[in-house]
KOLVEX-268236 format. One record per residue: residue in one letter; x, y, z of N, C-alpha, C in turn. Coordinates in steps of 0.001 Angstrom, whole numbers, plus 500000, padded with zeros to 6 digits. Each point is the difference from the previous one (the first is absolute). Example, Ala and Ser with C-alpha at 12.3 -4.5 7.8 and 13.67 -1.06 7.14 Angstrom:
# KOLVEX-268236
A513190494310507800499110501190500000500900501200500000;S499650501050499280500820501190500060499230501090500730;
END
This chain:
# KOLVEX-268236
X322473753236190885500305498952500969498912499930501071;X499360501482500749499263499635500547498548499690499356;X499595499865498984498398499851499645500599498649499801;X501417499546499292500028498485499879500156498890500907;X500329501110501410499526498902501157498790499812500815;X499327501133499080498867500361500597498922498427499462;X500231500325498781499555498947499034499667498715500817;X501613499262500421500159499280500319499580499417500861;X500049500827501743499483500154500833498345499550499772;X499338500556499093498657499493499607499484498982499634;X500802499531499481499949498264499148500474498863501196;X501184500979500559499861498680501265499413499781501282;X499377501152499969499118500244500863498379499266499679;X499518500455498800498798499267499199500428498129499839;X501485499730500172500500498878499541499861498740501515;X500073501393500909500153499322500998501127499152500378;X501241500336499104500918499269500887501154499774500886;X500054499106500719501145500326501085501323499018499441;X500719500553501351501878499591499843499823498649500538;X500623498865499457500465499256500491500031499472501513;X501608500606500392500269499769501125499082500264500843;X499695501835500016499373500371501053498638500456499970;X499536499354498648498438499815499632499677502078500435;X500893500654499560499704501365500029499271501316498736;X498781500051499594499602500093499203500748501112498783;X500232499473498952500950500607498817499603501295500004;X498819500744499956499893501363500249500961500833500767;X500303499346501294500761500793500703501528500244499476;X500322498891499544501766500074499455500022500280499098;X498682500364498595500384500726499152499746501357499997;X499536500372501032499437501608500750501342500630500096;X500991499173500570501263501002500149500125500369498648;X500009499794498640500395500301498959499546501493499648;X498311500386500025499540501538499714500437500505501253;X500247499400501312500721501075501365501313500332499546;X500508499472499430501694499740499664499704501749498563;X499110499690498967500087501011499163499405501352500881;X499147500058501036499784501024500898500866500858500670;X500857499329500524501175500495500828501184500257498284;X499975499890499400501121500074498874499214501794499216;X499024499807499938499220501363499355499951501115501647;X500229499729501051500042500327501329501329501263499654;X501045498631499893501405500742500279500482500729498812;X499119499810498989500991500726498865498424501571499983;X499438499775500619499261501404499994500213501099501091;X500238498728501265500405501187501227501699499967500792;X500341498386499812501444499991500421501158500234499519;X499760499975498584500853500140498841500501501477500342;X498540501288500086500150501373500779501223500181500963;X499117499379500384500905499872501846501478500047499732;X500453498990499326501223499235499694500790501407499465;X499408500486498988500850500694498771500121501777500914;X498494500191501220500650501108500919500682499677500797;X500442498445500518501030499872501106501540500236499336;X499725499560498650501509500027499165500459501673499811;X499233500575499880500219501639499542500058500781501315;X499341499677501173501060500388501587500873499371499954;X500249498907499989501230499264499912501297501302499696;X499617499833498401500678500785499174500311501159500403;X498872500946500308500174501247500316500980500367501648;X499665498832501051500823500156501150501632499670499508;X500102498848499433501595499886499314500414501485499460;X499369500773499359500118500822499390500547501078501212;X499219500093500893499955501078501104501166499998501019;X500077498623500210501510499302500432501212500411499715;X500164499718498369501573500531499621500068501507499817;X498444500654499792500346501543500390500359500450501309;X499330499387501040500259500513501345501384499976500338;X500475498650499570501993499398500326500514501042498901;X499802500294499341501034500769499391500045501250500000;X498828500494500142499621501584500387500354500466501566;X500013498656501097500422500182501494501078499931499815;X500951499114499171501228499653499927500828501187499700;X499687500622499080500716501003499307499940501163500880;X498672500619500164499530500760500814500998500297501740;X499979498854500149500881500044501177501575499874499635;X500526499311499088501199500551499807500402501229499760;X498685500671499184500268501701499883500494500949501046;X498967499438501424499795500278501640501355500283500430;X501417499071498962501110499685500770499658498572501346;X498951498969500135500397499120500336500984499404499808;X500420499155500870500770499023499539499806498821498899;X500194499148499055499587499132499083499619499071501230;X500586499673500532499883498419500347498044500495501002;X500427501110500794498247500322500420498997500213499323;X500473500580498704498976500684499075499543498263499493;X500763499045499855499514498680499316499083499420501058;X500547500074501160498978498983501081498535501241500286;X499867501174499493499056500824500455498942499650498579;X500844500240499062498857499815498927499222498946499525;X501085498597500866499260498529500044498262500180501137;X500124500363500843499604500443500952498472500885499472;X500497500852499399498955500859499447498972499625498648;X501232498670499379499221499653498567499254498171501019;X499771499638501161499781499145500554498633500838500366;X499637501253500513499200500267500575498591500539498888;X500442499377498350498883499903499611499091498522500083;X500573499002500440499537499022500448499722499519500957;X500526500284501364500022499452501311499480501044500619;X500168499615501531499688500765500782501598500920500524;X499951501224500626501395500541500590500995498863500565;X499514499323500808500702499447500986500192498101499314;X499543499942498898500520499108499362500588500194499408;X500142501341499189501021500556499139501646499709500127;X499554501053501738501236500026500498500536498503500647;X499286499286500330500895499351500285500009498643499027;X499659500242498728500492498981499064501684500620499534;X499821501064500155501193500713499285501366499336501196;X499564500138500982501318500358501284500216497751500097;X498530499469499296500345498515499894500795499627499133;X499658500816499163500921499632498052501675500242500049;X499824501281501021501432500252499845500959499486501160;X499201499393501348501007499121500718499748498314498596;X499329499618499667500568498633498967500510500534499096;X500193501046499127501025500246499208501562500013500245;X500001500221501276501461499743501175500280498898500325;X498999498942499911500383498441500799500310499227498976;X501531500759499730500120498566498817501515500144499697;X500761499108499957501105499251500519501241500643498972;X499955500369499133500911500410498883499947501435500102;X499117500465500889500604501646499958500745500721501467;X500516498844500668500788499588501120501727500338499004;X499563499880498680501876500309499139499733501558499789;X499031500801499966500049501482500290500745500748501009;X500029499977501004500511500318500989501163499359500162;X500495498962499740501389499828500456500904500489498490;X499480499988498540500629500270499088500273501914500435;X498873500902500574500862500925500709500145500025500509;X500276499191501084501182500553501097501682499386499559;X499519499002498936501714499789499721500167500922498862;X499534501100499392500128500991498753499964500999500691;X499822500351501453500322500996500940501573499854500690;X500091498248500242501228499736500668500980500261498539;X499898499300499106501068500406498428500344501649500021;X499059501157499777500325500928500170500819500196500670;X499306500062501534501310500610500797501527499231500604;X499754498903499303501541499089500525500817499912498780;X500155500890499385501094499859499056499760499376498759;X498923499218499436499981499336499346499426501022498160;X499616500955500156499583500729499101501183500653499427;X501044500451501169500926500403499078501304499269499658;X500044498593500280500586498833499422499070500129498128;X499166499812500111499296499266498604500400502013499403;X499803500930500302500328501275499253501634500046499457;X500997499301501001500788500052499371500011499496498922;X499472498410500245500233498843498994499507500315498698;X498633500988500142499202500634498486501636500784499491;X500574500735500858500918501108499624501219499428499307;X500343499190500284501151499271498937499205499522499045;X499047499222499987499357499678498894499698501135498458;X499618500895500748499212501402499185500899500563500004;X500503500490500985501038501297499612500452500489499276;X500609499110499302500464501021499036499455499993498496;X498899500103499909498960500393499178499597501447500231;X499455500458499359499694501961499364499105500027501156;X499925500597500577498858500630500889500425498808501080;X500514499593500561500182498586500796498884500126501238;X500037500242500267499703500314501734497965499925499512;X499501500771499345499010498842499554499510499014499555;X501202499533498836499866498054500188500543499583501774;X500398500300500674501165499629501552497870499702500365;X499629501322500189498283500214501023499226498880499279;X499888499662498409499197498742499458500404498615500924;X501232499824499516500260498402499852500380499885501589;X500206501164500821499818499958501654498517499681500765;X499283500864499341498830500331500253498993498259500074;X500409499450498309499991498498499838500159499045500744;X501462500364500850500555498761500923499345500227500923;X499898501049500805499616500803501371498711499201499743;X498852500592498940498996499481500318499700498751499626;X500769499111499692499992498615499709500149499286501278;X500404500604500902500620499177501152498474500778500674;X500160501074500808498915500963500725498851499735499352;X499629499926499015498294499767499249499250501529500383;X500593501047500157499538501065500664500192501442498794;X499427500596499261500013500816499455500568501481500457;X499309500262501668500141501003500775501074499536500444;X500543498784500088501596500237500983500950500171498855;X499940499462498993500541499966498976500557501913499064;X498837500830500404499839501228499405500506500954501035;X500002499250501617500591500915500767501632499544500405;X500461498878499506501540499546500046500499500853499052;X499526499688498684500844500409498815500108501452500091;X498704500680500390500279501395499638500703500828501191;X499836499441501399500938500371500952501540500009499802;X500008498904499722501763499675499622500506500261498546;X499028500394498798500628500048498680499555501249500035;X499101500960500533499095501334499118501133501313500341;X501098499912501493501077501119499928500707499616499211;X500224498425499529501200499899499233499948500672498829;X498363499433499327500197500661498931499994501835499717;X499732500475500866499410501520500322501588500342499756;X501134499298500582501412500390500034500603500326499076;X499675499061499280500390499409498409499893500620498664;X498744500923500523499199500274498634498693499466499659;X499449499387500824498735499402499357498886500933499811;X499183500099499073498943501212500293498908499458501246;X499798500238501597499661499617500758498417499327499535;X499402500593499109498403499043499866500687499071499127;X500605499789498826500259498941499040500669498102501365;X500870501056501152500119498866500803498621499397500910;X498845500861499892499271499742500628499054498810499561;X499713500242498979499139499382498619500676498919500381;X501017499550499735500365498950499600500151499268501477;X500200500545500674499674499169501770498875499845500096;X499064500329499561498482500399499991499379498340499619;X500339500187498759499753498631498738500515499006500270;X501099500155500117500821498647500408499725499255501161;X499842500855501697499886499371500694498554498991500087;X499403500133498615499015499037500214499861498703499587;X501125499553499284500603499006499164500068498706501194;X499758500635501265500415499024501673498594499545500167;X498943500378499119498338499726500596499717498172499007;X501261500444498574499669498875499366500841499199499950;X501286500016500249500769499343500142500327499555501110;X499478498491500340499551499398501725501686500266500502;X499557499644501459498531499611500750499042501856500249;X499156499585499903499229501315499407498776499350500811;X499708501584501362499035500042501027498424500003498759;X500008500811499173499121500046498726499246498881499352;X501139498846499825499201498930498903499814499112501537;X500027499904500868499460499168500801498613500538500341;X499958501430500155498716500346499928499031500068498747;X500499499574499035499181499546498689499820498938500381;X501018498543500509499485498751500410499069499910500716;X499654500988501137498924499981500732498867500429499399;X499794501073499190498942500403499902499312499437498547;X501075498603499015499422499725499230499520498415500675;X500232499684500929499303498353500538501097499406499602;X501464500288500027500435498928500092500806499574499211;X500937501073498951500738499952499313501529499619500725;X500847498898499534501314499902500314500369501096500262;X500634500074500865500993501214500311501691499892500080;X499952498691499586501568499768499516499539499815498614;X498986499832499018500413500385498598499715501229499626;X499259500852500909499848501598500185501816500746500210;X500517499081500490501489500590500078500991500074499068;X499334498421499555501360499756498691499839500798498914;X498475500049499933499635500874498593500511501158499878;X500196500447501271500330502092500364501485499950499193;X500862498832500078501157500400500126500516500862498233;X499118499427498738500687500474498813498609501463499651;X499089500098500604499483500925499888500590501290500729;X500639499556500724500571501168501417501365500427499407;X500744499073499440501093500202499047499668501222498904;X499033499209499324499922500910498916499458501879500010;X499235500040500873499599501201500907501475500701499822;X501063499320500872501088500795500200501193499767499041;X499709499681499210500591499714498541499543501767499540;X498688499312499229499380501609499767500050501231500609;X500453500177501270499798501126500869501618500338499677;X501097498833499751501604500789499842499710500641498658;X499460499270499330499772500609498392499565501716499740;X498808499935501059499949501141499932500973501354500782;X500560499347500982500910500282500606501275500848499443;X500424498709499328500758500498498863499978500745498415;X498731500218499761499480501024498782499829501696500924;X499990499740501420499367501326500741501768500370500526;X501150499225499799500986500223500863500844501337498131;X499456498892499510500850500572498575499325501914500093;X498595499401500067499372501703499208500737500982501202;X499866499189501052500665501225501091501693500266500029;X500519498906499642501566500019499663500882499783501365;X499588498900500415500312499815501217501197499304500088;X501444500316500105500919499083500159500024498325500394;X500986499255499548499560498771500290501250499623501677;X499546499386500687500280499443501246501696499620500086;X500292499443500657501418499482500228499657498691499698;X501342499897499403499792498557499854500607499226500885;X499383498845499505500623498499501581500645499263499137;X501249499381500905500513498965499747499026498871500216;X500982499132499723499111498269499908499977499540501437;X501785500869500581499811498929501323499299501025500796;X499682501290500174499116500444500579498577499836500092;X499917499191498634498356499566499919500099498619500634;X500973499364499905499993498678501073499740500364501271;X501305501262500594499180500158500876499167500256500843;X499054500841499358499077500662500128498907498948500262;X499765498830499046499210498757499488500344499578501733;X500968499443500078500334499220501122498940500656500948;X500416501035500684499599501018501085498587499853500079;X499165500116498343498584499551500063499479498655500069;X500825499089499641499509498630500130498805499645501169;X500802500188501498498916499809500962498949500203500329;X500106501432499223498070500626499875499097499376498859;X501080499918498795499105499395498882499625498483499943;X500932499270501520499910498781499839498568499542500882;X499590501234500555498579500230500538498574499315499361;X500656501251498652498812498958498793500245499270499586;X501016499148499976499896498439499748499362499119500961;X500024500585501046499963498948501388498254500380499780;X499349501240500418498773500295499601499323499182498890;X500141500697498480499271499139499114500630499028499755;X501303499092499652499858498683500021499730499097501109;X500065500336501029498606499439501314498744499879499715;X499896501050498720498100499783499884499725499229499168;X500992500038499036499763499822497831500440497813500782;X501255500321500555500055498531500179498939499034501294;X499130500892500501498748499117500933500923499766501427;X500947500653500702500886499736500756498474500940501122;X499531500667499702499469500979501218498876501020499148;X499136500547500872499223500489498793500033501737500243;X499443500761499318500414501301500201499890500864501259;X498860499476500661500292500588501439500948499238501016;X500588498761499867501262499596500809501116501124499245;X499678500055498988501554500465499591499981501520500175;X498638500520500157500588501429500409500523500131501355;X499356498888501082500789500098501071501604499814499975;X500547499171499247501055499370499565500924500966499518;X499083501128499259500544501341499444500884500789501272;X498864500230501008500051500917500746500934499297501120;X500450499070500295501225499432500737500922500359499204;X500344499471498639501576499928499645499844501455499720;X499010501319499702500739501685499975500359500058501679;X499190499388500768500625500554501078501590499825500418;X500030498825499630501331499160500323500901501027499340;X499578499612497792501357501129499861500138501402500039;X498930500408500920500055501722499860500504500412501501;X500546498393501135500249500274500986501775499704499725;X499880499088499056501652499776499298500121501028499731;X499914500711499346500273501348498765500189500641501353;X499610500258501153500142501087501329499495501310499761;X499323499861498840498960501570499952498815499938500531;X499684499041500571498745500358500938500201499095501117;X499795500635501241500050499509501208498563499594500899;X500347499130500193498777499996501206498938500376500596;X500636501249500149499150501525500619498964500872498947;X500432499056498591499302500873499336498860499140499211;X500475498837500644498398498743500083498916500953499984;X499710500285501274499045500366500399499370500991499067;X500399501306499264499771500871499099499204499155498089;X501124499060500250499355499232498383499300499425500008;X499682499455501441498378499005500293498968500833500157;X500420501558500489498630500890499910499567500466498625;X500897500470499339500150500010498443499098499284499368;X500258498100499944499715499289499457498542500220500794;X499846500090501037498289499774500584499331500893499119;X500741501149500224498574500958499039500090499946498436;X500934499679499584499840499185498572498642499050500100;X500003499247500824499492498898500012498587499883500290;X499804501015501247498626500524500290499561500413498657;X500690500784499343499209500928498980499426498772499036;X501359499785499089499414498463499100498870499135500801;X499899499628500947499358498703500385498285500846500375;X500289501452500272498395500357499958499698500284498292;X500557500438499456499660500337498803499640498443499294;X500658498581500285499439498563499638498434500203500538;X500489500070501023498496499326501257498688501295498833;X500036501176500332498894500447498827499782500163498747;X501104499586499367500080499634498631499363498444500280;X499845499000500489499545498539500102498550500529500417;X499420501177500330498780499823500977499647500917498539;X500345500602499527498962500735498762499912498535498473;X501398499465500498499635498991498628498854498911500114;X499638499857501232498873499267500525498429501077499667;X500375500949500659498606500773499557499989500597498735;X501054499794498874499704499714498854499378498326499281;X500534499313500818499639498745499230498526499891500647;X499715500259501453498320499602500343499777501134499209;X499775501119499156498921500970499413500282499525497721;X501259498738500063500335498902499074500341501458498965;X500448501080500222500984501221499225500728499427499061;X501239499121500717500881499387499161499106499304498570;X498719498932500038499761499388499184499361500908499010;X498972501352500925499731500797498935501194500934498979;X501051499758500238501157500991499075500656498850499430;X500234498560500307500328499189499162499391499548499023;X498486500128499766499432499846499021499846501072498970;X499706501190500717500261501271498829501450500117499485;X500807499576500992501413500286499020500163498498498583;X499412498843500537499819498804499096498872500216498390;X499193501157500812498947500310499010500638501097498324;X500844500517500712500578501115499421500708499388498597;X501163498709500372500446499505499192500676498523500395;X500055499673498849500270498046500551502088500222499520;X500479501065499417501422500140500002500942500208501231;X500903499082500071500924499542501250500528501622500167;X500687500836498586500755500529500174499115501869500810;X498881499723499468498996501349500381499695500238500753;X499846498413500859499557500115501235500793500443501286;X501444499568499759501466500184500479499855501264500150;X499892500485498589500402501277499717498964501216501344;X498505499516499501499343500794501027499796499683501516;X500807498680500328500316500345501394501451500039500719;X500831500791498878500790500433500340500204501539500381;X499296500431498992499637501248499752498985500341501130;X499241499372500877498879500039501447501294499908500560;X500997499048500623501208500296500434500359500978500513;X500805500169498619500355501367500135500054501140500506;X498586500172500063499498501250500544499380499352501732;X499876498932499754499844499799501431501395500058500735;X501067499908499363501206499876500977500531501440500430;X499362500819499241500142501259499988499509500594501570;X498539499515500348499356500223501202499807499465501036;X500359498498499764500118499300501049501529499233500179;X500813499887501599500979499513500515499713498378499546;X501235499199499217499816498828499217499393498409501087;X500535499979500986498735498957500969498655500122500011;X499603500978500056498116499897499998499865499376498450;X500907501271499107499401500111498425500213497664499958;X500926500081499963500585498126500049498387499500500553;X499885500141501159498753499053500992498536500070499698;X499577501992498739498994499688499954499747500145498700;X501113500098498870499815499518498637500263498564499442;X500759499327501100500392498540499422498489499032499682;X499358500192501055498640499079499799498712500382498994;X500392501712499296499421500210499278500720499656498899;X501070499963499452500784499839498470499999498692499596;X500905499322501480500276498804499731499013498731499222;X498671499950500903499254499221498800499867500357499075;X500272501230499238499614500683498716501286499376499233;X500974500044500496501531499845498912500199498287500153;X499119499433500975500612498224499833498507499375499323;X498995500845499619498940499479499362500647500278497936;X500932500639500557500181500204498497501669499138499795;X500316499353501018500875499284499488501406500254500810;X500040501374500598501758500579500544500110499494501726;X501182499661499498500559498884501502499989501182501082;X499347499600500883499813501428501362501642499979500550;X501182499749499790501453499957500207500018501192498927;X500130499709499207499968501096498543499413501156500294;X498456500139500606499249501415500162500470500423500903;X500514498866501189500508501176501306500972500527499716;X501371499273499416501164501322499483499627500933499284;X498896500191499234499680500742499107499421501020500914;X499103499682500954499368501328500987500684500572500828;X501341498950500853500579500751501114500210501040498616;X500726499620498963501535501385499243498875500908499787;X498890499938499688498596500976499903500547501078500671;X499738499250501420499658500743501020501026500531500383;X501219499242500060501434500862500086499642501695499502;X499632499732498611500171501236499513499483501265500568;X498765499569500894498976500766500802501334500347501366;X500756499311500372500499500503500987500997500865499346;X500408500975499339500495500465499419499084501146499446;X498939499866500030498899501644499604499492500435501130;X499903501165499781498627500992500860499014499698499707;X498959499936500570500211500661501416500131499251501221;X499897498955499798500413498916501458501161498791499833;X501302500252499293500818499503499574501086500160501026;X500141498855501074500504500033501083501564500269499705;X500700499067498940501328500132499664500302501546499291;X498900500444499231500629501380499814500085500784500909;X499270500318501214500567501010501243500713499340500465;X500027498783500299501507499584500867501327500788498958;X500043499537498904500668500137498969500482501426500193;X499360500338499383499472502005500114500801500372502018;X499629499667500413500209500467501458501681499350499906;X500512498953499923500965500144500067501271500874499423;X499348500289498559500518500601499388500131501480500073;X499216500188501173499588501688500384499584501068498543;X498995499422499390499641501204498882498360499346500088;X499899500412498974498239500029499956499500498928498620;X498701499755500619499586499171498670499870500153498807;X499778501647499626499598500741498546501300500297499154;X500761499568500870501949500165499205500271498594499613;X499194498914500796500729498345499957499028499735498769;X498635500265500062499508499673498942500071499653498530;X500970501200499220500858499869498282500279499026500170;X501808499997500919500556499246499957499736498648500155;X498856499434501047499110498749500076499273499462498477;X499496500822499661499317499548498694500580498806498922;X501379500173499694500755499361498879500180498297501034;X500038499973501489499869498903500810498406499618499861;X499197500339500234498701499531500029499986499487498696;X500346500860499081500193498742498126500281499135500280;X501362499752500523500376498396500488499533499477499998;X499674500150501290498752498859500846498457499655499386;X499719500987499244498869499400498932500481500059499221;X500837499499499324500669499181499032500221498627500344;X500507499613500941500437498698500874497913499567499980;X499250500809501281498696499519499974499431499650498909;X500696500490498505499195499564498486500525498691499877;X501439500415499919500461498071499636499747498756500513;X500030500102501552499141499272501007498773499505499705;X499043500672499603498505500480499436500023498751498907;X500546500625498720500207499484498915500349497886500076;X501578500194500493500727499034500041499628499007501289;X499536499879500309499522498718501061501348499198500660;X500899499469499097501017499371500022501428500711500974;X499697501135499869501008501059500888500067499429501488;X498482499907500546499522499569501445500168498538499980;X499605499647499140499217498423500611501378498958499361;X500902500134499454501375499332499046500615499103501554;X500431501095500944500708499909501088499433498389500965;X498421500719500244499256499120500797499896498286499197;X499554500439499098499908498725498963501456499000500098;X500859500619499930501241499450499839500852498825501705;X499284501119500883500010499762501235499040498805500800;X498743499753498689498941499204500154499488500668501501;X498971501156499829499285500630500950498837499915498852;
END
């Protein structure tokens, strides 16, 4: 190209001739043609270089990045930090291979006040303080009776009574921890009385009380709405309801194969009109979640009006019921604050590391290696369930929610699965993580109420954890489990 404009250049130069318009001699405008092949033999000898060492720092700092966050991350949880510090420290530290200190820090302390300014996590805080007010006004052991005529008199009763309680409790509360500290306060002497082998009651308060994370209104899938951009959170609700079922379907099952091997007498039985009125007595609490989710499912109010909405009518009937007074306001609003502090810092640096994952673009580098691996729906499931897993194991389920959603999620809707579908599928994940060591918040609550130790609850836990990954397979598998409800509901 360039000797052939060189050529050219010569002939019209010897030719002598000019342009038209601007009578500008043809030499010059066909000169750009060998400048044009100059600069082209330029860049592919010295910029092309340039290019392919800017791509391989590139590479190599990405590289240096997710070692620093995960090696600070871990490292300091070892320390005994706290999670929610160890996340805003290691953002902080994996920032300071790029910036300067003091941009570091204060991109981090920017990320995590806008991870706070946003309007739907205003239903956090009031969904506990009315799952603080339910506890203590009577309303937990209304729905325990109501499990107790129901179950009772089934073999082992009093652990179907803690399931299908555990269910209601946390159907109304959305609270796992209030849920694990009602049931086992008020059911764990009963059963100790009875005969129960004290860990077999534990296990199963353990497991169960988490059935309240998926079965709305659930503090959990609103924080999946947030941290996936924007997923419904009233078809995040409807979906919970036959997955959350089935959880505690499976968990009596096993319930009842663990009541036989131990030979556990079966319960008293109930009459019909005692189950009326038992039913009656619960109506007002259960008529909670009607007023809650069909307020949401029917567009009457959206989920943060209605957790306020929540937290008036427990007050009202837990001031009817006359088990909580006035005086003891003051105690469940401090309660609920440090609930609330804790969750809402653990958002704010879980939102400030998912940012200094997306500027160092982490997420896109693991969505393509996991895309690279295999183009099968079911493998891919499979291996980030199995990352899950073991992440729920080490990390408390809000961060794991805020800083795996933006990595999976484009991975599972590039291949086709409705992000309604993956989030029930990750909270029950992660359920399961609250339920292991070593940072499995519901098993020491669990464990502590039950006054024994974790290395005794463990056996007996095992045949429950089947459950629940059993339920997480079918879920997995069956698509239709989650998404039947919503569809039907037109969400």
């Amino acid at each position: 190209m360039v000797l052939g404009g060189s050529n050219l250049v010569y002939i019209t130069f010897m030719l002598g001739q000019k342009s038209a318009t601007l009578q500008l001699p043809l030499s010059f405008i066909y000169g750009i043609i060998p400048f044009s092949g100059l600069l082209i033999i330029y860049y592919e000898i010295v910029c092309d270089h340039s290019t392919h060492q800017l791509t391989q720092k590139r590479l190599i700092m990405e590289i240096v990045s997710v070692l620093i966050l995960v090696i600070a991350f871990l490292v300091l949880l070892g320390l005994g930090v706290p999670v929610a510090w160890s996340l805003g420290m290691s953002s902080v530290l994996t920032l300071l291979v790029t910036v300067a200190a003091f941009s570091a820090i204060t991109t981090v302390a920017q990320r995590m006040a806008a991870g706070l300014d946003t309007f739907a996590l205003l239903a956090i805080p009031f969904f506990i303080v009315a799952g603080e007010l339910m506890n203590r006004g009577g309303i937990a052991n209304r729905l325990i009776a109501l499990a107790k005529a129901i179950t009772g008199r089934l073999p082992g009763g009093l652990l179907h009574v803690n399931i299908v309680a555990a269910m209601l409790f946390g159907a109304i509360a959305g609270s796992a921890v209030a849920a694990a500290s009602a049931m086992g306060g008020i059911l764990g002497k009963r059963m100790e009385q009875e005969g129960y082998p004290k860990e077999l009651g534990a296990a199963v308060n353990i497991t169960s009380s988490t059935t309240g994370l998926i079965i709305p209104p659930s503090n959990v899938l609103i924080v999946f709405s947030l941290a996936s951009g924007g997923v419904s959170v009233a078809a995040l609700f409807v979906a919970g309801y036959i997955p959350g079922i089935l959880v505690g379907l499976l968990l009596m099952a096993v319930a009842a194969v663990m009541v036989k091997i131990k030979k556990i007498p079966a319960g008293e039985s109930t009459s019909f009109k005692v189950l009326l009125e038992k039913f009656w007595k619960a109506v007002p609490s259960l008529f909670l979640l009607i007023v809650v989710i069909g307020g949401i499912v029917g567009g009457v109010f959206t989920a943060t009006e209605a957790s306020a909405i929540a937290v008036i009518y427990a007050l009202g009937l837990s001031l009817f019921y006359r088990e909580l007074k006035f005086k003891d306001l003051p105690s469940v609003l401090l309660k609920s604050a440090e609930t609330t502090a804790v969750v809402t810092l653990l958002i704010a640096t879980s939102m400030a590391l998912s940012w200094v994952m997306s500027a160092e673009e982490i997420p896109q580098s693991i969505s393509n290696s996991l895309l690279s691996l295999s183009d099968n729906i079911i493998v891919i499931l499979i291996l980030i369930n199995l990352i899950l897993l073991v992440v729920g194991a080490f990390m408390d389920m809000t961060p794991a929610v805020m800083i795996f959603t933006p990595i999976f999620l484009p991975v599972v809707t590039a291949l086709g699965i409705e992000p309604v579908h993956f989030g029930i599928m990750m909270v029950l994940n992660l359920c399961i993580g609250l339920c292991t060591p070593p940072v499995g918040s519901i098993l020491f609550i669990g464990v502590g109420i039950a006054q024994t130790s974790i290395e005794k609850v463990l056996k007996p836990l095992l045949p429950f954890f089947g459950a629940m990954i059993v339920a997480l397979i079918l879920i997995m598998l069956f698509p239709e489990i989650t998404l039947w409800l919503p569809r039907v509901l037109d969400f």
